[in-house]
C-alpha positions in Angstrom: 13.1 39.9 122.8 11.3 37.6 120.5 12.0 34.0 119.6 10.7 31.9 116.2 8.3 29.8 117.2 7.3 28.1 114.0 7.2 24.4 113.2 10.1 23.0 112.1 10.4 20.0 110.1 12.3 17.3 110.8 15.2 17.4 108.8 15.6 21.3 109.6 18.6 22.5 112.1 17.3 22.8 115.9 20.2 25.0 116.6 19.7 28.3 118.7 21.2 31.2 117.5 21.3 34.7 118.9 21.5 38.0 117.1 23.3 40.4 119.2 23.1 43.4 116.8 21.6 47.2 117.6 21.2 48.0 114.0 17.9 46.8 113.0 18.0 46.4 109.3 21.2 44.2 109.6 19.5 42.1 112.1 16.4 41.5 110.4 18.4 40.6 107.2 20.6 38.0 109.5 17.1 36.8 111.2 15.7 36.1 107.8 18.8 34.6 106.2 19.3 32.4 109.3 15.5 31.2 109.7 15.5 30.3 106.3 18.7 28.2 106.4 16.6 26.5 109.4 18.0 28.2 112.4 16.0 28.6 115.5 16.6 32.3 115.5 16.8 35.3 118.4 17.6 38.9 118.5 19.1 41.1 121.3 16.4 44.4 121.7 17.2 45.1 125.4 20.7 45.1 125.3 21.1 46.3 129.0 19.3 42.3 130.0 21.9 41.0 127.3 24.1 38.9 129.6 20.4 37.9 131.7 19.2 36.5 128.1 22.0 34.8 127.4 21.8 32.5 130.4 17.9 32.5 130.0 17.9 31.1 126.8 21.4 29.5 126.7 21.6 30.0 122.6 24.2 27.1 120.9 26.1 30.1 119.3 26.1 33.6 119.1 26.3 36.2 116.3 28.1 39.5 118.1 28.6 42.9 117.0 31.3 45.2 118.4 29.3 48.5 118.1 26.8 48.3 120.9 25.0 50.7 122.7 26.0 50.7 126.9 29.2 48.1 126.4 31.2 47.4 123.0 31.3 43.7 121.9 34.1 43.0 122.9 33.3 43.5 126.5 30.7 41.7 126.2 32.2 38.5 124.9 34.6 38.9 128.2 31.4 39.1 130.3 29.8 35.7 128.5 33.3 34.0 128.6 33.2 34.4 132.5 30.6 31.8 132.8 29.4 30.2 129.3 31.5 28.8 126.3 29.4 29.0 124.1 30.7 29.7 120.3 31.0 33.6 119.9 30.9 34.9 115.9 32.2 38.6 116.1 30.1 40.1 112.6 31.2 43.3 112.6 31.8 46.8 110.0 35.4 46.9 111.7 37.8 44.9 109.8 41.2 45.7 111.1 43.9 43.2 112.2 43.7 44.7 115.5 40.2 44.1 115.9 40.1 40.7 114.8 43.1 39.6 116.9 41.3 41.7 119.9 38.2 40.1 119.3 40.0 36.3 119.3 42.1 37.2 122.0 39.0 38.0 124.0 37.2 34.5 123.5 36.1 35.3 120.2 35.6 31.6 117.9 35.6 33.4 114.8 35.6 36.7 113.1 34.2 38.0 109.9 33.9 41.6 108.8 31.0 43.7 107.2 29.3 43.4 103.9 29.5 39.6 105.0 29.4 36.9 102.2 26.6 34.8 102.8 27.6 31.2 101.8 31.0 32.2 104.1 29.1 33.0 106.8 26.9 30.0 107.0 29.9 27.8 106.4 31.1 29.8 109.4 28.2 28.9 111.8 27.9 25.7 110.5 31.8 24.8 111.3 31.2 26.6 114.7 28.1 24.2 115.6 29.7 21.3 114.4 32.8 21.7 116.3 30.5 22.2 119.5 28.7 18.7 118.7 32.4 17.3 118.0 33.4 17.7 121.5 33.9 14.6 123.8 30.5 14.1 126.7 33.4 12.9 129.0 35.7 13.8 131.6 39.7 13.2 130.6 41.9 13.0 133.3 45.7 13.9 133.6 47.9 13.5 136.3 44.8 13.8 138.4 43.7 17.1 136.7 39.8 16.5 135.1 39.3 18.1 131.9 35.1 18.6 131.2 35.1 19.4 127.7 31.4 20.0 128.0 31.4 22.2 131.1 34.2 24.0 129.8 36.5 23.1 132.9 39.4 21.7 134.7 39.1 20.7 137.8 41.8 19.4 140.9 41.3 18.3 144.5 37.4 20.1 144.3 39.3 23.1 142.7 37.7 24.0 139.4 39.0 26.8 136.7 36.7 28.4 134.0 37.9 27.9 130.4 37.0 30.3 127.3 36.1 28.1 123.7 39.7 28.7 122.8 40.9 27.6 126.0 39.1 24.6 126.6 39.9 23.3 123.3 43.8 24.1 123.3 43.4 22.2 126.7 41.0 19.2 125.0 44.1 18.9 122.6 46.8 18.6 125.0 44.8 16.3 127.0 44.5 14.0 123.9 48.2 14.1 123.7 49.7 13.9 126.8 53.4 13.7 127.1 53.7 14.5 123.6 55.3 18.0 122.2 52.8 19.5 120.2 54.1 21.7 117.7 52.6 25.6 117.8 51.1 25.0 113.9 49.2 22.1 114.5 47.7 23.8 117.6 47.0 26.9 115.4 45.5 24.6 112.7 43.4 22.6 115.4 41.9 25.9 116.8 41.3 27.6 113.6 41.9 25.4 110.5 43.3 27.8 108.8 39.7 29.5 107.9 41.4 33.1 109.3 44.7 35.1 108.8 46.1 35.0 112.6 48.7 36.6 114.2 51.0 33.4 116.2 50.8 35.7 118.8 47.4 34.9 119.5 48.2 31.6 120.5 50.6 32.6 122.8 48.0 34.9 124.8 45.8 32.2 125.2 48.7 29.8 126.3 49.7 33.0 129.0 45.8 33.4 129.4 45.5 29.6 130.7 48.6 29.6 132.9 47.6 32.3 134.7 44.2 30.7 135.5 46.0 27.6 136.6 48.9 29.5 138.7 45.8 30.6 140.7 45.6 27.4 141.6 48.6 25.8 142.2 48.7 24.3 138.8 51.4 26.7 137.0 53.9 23.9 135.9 51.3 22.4 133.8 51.8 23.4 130.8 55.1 23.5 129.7 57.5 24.9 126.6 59.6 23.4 124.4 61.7 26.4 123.0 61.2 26.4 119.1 58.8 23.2 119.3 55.8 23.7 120.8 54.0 22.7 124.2 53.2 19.5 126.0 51.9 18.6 129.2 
């Protein structure tokens, strides 16, 4: 594994991102693109320590292939999702609408398929990080449920549940709207402004995906439907 060490001037990005790629020419083409955009940049090489790096180094967003040797990507992304939220960018050569809506489903932030256009995937990152730095530093609290946008939780009587980027910020929104119906498109245009071609259904498997964290734990009524409005809590 190697890291850039080199000074950075002030106005350059301090931003960590990691390269989990196994094909070496494509990784040293992203490492060189992303350094000079002013990236602290790092790359993957012992992909059997990947999930060790990761909380190592805790990167502020990740550049994932699905093609890996020992687990595919998308396992992967599962794997990180079960204790970081950090922003996942699936860059891959498979470009079919079941991988993408696999990959999103998954915990995936964002998808974009190979030869990659480079000014689309810096806008990418750069919407990724910002939307990271855009969350709220403090706890909300619903009906006694804590939401910790930055922990990526929700927590009730010392119980605490695990959200996935896509979760948590379905979740922030709700929280910011509480008592309100809000309608399935403006949750769709919250999560991904639009950026990406997305199947509604993917909404509704991270809606299923969160209800069946909080039935765990007592807290299945939460969320609740409106038939042919939205949600509200």
């Amino acid at each position: 594994m190697g890291g850039q060490n080199r000074e950075r001037s002030k106005d350059m990005n301090t931003e960590k991102i990691l390269i989990i790629e196994d094909e070496e020419l494509i990784r040293e083409e992203l490492k060189t693109l992303l350094s000079n955009a002013g990236y602290v940049v790092d790359c993957v090489v012992d992909f059997g320590e990947t999930l060790n790096y990761i909380k190592l180094t805790s990167p502020d967003l990740i550049l994932l292939d699905v093609n890996l040797p020992g687990q595919d990507g998308y396992r992967l992304c599962t794997s990180i999702r079960s204790f970081a939220a950090i922003p996942i960018l699936f860059i891959t050569g498979r470009n079919t609408a079941m991988d993408e809506l696999q990959a999103l489903t998954l915990g995936g932030d964002d998808y974009i398929a190979k030869p990659y256009n480079v000014p689309i995937l810096l806008a990418r990152i750069n919407l990724l990080l910002h939307r990271g730095r855009g969350e709220q530093n403090y706890m909300i609290e619903y009906k006694g449920i804590q939401l910790n946008p930055i922990a990526g939780t929700l927590t009730l009587h010392d119980k605490e549940i695990e959200l996935t980027k896509t979760e948590l910020k379905i979740m922030y929104y709700l929280f910011k709207h509480p008592g309100e119906i809000v309608s399935r498109i403006d949750l769709v245009e919250y999560l991904w402004d639009n950026e990406i071609h997305i199947d509604d259904n993917t909404l509704s498997v991270n809606i299923m995906r969160i209800r069946e964290k909080l039935r765990n734990y007592g807290m299945d009524d939460l969320i609740q439907t409106k038939r042919g409005m939205g949600y509200k809590i």
